[in-house]
C-alpha positions as CSV (number, residue, x, y, z in Angstrom):
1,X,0.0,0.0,0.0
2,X,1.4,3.4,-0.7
3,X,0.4,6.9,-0.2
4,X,3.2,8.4,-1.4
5,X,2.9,11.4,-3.1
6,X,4.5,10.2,-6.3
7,X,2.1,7.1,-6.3
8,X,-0.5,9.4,-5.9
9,X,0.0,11.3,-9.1
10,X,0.4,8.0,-11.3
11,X,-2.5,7.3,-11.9
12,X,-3.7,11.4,-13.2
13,X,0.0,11.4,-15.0
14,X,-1.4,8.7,-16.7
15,X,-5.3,10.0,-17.8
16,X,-2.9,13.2,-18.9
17,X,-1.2,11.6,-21.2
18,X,-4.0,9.2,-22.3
19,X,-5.6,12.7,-23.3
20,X,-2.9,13.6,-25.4
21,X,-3.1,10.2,-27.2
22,X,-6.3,11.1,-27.4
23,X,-6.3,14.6,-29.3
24,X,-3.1,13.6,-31.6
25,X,-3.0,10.3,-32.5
26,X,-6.5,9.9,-33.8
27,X,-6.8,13.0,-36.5
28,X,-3.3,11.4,-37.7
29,X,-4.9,7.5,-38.0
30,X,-7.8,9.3,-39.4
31,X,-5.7,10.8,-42.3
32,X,-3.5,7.2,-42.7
33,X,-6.7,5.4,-43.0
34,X,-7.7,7.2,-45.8
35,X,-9.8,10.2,-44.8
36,X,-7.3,12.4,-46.3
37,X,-7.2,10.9,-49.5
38,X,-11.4,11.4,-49.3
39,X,-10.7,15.4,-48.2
40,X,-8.3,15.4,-51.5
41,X,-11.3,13.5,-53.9
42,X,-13.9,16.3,-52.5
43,X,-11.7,18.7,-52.8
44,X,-10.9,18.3,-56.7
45,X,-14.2,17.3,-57.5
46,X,-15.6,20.1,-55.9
47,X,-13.5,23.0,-57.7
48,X,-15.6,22.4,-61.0
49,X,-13.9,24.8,-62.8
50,X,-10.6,23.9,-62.1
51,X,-11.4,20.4,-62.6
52,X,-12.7,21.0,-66.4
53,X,-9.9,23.3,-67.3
54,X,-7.7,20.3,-65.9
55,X,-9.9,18.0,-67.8
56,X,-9.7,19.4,-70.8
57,X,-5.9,19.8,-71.3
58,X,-5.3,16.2,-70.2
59,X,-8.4,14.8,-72.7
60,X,-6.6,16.8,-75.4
61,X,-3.7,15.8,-75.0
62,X,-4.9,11.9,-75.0
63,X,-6.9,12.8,-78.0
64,X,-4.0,14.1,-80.1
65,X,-1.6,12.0,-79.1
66,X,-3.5,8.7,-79.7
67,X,-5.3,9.9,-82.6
68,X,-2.2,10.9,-84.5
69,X,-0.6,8.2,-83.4
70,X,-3.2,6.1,-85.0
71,X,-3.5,7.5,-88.0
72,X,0.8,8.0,-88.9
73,X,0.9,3.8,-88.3
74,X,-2.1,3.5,-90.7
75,X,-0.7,5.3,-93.4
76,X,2.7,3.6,-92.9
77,X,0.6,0.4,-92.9
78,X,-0.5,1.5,-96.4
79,X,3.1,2.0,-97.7
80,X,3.6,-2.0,-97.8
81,X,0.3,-3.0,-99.2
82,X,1.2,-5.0,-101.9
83,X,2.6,-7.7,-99.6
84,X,-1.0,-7.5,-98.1
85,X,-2.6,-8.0,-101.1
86,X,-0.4,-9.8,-103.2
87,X,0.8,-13.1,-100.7
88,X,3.4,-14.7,-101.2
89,X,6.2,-16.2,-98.7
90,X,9.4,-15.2,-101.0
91,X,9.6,-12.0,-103.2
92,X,12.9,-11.6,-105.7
93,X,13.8,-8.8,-106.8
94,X,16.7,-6.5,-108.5
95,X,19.7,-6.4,-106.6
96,X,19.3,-2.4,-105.8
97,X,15.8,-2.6,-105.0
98,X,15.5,-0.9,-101.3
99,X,11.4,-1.4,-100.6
100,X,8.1,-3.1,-102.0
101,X,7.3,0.4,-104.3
102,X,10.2,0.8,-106.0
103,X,10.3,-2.0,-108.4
104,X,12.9,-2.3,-110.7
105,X,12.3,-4.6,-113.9
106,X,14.0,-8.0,-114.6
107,X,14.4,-9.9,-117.4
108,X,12.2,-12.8,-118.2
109,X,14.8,-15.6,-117.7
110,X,14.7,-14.8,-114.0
111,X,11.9,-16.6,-113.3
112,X,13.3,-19.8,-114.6
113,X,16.7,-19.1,-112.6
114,X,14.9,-18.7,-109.2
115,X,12.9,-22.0,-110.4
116,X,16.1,-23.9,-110.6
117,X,17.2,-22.9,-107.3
118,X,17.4,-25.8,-104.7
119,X,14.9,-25.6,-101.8
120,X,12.2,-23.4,-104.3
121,X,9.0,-25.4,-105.0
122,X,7.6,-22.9,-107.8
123,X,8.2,-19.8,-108.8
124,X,5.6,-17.0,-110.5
125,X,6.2,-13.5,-112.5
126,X,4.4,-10.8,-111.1
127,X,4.2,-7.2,-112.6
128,X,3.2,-3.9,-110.9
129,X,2.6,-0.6,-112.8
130,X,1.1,2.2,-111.9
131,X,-1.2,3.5,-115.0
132,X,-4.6,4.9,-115.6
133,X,-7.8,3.6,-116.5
134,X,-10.9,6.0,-118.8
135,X,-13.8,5.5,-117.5
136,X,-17.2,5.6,-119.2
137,X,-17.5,9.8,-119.2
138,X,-13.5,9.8,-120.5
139,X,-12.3,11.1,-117.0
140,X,-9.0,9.0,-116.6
141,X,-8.1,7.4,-112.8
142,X,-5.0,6.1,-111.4
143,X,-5.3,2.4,-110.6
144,X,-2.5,0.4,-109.3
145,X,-2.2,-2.9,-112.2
146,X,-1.7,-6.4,-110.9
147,X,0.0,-8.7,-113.4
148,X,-0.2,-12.6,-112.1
149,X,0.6,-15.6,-113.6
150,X,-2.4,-17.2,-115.5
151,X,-1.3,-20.8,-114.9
152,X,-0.6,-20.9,-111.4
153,X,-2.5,-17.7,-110.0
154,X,-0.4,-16.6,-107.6
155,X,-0.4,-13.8,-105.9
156,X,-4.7,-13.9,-106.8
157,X,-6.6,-11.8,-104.2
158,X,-7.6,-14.0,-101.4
159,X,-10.8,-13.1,-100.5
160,X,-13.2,-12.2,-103.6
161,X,-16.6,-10.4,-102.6
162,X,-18.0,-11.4,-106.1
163,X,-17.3,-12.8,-109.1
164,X,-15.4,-15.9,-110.1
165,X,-11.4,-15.5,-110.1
166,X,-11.2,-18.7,-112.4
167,X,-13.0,-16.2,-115.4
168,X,-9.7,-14.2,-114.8
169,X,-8.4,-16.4,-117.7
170,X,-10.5,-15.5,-119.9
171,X,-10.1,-12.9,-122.3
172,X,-10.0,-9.3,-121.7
173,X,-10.8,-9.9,-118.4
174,X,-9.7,-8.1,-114.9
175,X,-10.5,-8.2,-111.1
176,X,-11.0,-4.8,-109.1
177,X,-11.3,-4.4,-105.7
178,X,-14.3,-2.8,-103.7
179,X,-12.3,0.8,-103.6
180,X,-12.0,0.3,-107.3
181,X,-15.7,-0.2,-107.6
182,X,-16.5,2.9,-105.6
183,X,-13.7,4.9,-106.9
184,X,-14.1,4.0,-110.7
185,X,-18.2,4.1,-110.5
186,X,-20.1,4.7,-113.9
187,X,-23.1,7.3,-113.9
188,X,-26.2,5.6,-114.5
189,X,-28.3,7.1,-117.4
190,X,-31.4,6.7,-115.9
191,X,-31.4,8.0,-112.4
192,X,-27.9,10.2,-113.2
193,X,-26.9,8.9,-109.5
194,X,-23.1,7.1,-109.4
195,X,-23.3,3.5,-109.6
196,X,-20.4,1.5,-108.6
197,X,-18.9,-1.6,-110.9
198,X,-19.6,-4.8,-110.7
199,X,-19.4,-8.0,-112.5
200,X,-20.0,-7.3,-116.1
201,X,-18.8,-3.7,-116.2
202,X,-16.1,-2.6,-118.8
203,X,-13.4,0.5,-118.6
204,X,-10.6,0.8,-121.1
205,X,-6.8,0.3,-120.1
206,X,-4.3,1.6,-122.6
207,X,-7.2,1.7,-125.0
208,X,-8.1,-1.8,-124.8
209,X,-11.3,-2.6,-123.2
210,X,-11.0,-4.5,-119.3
211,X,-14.4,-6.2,-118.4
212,X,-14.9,-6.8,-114.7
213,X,-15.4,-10.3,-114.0
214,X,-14.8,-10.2,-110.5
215,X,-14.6,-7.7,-107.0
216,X,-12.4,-8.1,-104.0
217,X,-11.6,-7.3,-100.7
218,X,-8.0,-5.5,-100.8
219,X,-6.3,-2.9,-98.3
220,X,-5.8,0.7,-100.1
221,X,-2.4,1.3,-101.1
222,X,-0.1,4.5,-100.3
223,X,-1.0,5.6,-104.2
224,X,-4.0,5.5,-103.5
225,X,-5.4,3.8,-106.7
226,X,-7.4,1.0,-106.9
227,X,-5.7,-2.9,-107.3
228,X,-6.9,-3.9,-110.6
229,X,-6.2,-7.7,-111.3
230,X,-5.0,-9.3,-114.3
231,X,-3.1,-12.1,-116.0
232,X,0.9,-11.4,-116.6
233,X,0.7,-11.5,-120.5
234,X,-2.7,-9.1,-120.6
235,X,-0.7,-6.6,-117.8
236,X,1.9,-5.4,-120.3
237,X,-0.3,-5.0,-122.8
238,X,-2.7,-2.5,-120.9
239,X,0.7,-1.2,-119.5
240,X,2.3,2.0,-121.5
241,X,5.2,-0.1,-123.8
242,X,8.5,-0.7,-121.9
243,X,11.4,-3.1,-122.3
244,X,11.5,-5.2,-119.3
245,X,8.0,-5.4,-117.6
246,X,8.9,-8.2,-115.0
247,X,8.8,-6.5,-111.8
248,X,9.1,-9.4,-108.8
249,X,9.7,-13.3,-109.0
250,X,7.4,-14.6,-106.0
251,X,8.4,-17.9,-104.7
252,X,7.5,-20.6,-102.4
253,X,9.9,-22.9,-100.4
254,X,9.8,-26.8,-100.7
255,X,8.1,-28.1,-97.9
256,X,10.4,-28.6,-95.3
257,X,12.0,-25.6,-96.2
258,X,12.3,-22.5,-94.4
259,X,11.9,-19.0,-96.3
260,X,14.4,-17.3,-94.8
261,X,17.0,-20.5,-95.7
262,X,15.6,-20.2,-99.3
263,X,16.0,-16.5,-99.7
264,X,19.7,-16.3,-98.6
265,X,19.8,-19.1,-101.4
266,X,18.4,-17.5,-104.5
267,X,20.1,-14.3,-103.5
268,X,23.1,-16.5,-103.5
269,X,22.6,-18.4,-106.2
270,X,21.0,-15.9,-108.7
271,X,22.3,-12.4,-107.5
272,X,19.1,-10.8,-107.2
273,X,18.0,-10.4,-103.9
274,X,15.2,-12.4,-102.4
275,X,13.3,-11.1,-99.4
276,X,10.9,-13.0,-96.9
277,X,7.4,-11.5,-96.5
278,X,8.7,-10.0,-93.4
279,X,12.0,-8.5,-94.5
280,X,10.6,-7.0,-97.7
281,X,7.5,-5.2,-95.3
282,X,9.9,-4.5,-92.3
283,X,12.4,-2.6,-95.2
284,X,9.7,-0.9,-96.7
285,X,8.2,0.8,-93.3
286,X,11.6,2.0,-92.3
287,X,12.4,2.9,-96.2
288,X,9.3,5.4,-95.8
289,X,10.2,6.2,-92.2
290,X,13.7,7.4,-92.9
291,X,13.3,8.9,-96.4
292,X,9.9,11.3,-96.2
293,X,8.8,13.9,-93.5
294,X,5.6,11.5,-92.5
295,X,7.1,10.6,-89.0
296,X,8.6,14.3,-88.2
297,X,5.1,15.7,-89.0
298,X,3.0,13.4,-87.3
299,X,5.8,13.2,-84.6
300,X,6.2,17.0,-84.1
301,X,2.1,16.7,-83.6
302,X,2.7,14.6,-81.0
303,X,5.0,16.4,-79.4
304,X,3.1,19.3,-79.4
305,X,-0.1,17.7,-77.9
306,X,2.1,16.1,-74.8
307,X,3.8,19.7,-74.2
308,X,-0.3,21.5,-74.5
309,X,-1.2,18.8,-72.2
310,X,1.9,19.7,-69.6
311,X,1.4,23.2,-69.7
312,X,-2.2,23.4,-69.2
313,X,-2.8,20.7,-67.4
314,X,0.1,21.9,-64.7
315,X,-0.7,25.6,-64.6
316,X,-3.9,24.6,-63.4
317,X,-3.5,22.3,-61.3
318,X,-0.5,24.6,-59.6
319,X,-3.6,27.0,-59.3
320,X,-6.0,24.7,-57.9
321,X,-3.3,24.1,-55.2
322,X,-3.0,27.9,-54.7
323,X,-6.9,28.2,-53.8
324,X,-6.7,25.1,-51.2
325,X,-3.3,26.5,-49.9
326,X,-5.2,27.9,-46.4
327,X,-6.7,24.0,-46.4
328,X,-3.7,21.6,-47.1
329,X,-2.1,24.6,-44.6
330,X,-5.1,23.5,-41.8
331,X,-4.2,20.1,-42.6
332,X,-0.6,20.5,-41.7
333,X,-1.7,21.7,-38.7
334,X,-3.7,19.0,-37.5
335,X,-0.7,16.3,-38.1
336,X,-0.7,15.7,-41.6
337,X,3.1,15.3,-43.0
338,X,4.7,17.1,-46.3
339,X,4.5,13.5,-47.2
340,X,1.0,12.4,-46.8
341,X,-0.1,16.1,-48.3
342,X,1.7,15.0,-51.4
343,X,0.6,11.8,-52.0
344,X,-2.6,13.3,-52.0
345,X,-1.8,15.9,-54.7
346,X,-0.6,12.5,-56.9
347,X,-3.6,11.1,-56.2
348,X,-6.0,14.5,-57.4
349,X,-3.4,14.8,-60.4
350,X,-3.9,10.9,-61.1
351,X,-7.4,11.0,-61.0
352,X,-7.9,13.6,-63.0
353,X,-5.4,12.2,-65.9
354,X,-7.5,9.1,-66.1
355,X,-10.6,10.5,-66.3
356,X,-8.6,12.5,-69.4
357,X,-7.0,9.5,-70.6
358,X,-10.5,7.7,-70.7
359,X,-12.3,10.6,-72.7
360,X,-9.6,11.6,-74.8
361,X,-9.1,8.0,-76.2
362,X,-12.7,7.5,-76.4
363,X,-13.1,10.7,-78.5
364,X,-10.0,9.3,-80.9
365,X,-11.6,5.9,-81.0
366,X,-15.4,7.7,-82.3
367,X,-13.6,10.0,-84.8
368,X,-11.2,7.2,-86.3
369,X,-14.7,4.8,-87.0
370,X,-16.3,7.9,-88.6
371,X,-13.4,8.8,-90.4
372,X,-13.1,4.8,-91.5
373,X,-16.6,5.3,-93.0
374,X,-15.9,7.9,-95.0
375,X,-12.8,6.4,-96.6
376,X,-10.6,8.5,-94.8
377,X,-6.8,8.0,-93.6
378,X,-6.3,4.8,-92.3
379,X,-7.1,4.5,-88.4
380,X,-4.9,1.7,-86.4
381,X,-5.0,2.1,-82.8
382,X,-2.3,-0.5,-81.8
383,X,-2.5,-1.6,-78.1
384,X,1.5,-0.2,-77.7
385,X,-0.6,3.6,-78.8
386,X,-2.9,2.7,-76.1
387,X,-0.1,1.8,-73.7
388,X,1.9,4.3,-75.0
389,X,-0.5,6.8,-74.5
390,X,-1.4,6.0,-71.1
391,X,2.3,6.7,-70.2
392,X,2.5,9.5,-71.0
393,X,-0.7,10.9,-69.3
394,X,0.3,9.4,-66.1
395,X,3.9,11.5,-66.9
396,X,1.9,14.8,-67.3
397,X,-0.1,14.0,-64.2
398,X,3.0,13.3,-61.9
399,X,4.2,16.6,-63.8
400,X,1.6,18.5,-63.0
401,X,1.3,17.3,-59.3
402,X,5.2,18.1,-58.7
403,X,4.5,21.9,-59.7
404,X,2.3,22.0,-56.7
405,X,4.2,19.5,-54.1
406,X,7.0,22.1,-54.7
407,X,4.5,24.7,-53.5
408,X,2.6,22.8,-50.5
409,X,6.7,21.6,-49.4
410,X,7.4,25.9,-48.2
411,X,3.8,25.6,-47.1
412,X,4.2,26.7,-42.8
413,X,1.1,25.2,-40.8
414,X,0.9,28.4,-38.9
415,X,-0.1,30.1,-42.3
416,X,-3.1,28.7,-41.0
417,X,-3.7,31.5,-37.4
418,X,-3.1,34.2,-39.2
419,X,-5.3,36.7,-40.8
């Protein structure tokens, strides 16, 4: 038993300092178990304005980004289109030949020299000529002409919406594809309306007649013309007169082979220079990439729409922060660290960049369908553009929310008392 003086004070000593637990600890578990991240939510979404403005430069910036994006890999996409729409595992070519467009003619005895080449189960001529078709009013359109080789087909469309491609043999005969159709479309006396072509149709090539016996499905070239099928032998003659007019050998490897093992063979063997599917498409897109201004114009709109997104999206957040200094200030005071305050400014900046990344993608995704409908540039919204885009959103949003941590890090909690 004691009655001490010292003993007697334990026990208030003790309630005194359970009191202080009492009014510190809990405001700070409070703000640890989320209530400040709750404060930070009501208070972005609360600022409407600023919210918008922040909105709206982070949405743009997803918008632009994505949507050029999009479009620059769809009209790259277009620049090896022949390897789309012509198939074939092994393309020969001239020695200097650097990409899929730039076809440089061969002599006729090729063919037969990539045929005798070990591992190569056939080989086919194929030409390619750019040239112009009249149409039924004389207006004149560029088409993009498809020689194959009547015997074996290959390098046929593979996918024919009408038609038959066995009548390609026939006589004067050709296949268009359904941009040709559209694009090449005869006026119908009748009704005067524009009538696309179809099976049975007729338009002149070099000034011999080329009835349509067949449509089909093709990807649009870089050109922009229409693929207009034919046999080899019936090519050069709607083709303007040249001396060589054999513009690839395609081949296929033995079975058992591999293409790449039979390339390196034939380029060995022959001294022209055999690609793989791959390598000729790969060469071309870097060919285009390196050698015209598409990537630095699409690129520099790119740029542009992350540096917009940066600027506006961090000047106002830095003023939101401004007009809730006197609160993250009050929350200072209450216990909150420099620490916790900024995680909460990540999480405002965060939220709003993926509420911008969501609608600004969105918006891209609706505008690249319409602009598909209406025969537009391409639209091809890889997942890496996606991804990619998503990136740099996120960037901008950490951006932004460093502009104001550097401002709430100098913020004194005694801001708070005074007038």
């Amino acid at each position: 038993m004691s009655d001490s003086p010292a003993a007697a004070a334990a026990p208030h000593e003790k309630h005194a300092a359970g009191s202080r637990h009492a009014r510190g600890l809990p405001v700070r578990a409070r703000l640890f178990n989320g209530g400040l991240f709750r404060i930070g939510m009501n208070m972005l979404f609360g600022d409407r304005a600023k919210l918008a403005m922040l909105l709206c430069g982070m949405t743009f910036s997803a918008l632009l980004m994505s949507q050029q994006s999009s479009i620059f890999f769809g009209i790259m996409g277009w620049t090896y289109t022949p390897l789309v729409n012509i198939r074939s595992k092994i393309w020969v070519s001239d020695s200097k030949v650097e990409q899929v467009n730039d076809a440089k003619p061969l002599r006729d005895t090729d063919v037969n020299r990539v045929r005798s080449v070990d591992g190569v189960a056939w080989a086919a001529p194929l030409h390619t000529s750019l040239t112009q078709a009249r149409l039924f009013d004389g207006n004149f359109k560029l088409i993009q002409l498809i020689g194959i080789d009547a015997s074996t087909l290959a390098g046929a469309p593979a996918v024919m919406v009408s038609g038959d491609l066995e009548a390609l043999r026939l006589p004067n005969t050709v296949i268009i594809d359904e941009f040709g159709a559209e694009r090449l479309a005869r006026t119908d006396p009748a009704t005067g309306k524009q009538v696309k072509l179809g099976v049975g149709d007729t338009f002149e090539l070099n000034d011999q007649e080329a009835r349509i016996v067949g449509v089909c499905k093709a990807k649009r070239s870089f050109t922009g013309g229409p693929f207009v099928y034919t046999t080899y032998d019936r090519a050069i003659r709607y083709s303007p007169g040249q001396r060589r007019t054999l513009s690839f050998v395609l081949a296929e490897p033995a079975a058992g082979e591999q293409p790449e093992a039979v390339a390196r063979r034939i380029s060995a063997t022959t001294g022209l220079r055999a690609w793989t599917e791959d390598a000729l498409s790969t060469n071309t897109f870097w060919w285009y990439w390196v050698n015209t201004g598409i990537p630095v114009s699409f690129g520099t709109t790119i740029i542009l729409g992350l540096f917009v997104g940066i600027a506006v999206s961090g000047q106002t957040f830095y003023a939101f922060v401004l007009d809730n200094l006197k609160y993250l200030a009050a929350l200072k005071a209450m216990g909150a660290t420099t620490w916790m305050l900024c995680r909460m400014l990540v999480l405002q900046a965060v939220t709003a960049g993926l509420i911008g990344y969501g609608i600004g993608v969105g918006l891209a995704s609706i505008m690249g369908r319409k602009m598909a409908e209406k025969g537009m540039p391409p639209f091809v919204m890889y997942p890496e553009i996606l991804i990619g885009t998503f990136l740099l959103i996120m960037g901008i949003s950490l951006a932004s929310a460093a502009i104001g941590i550097i401002r709430v890090a100098r913020l004194d909690p005694a801001s708070v008392f005074r007038g």
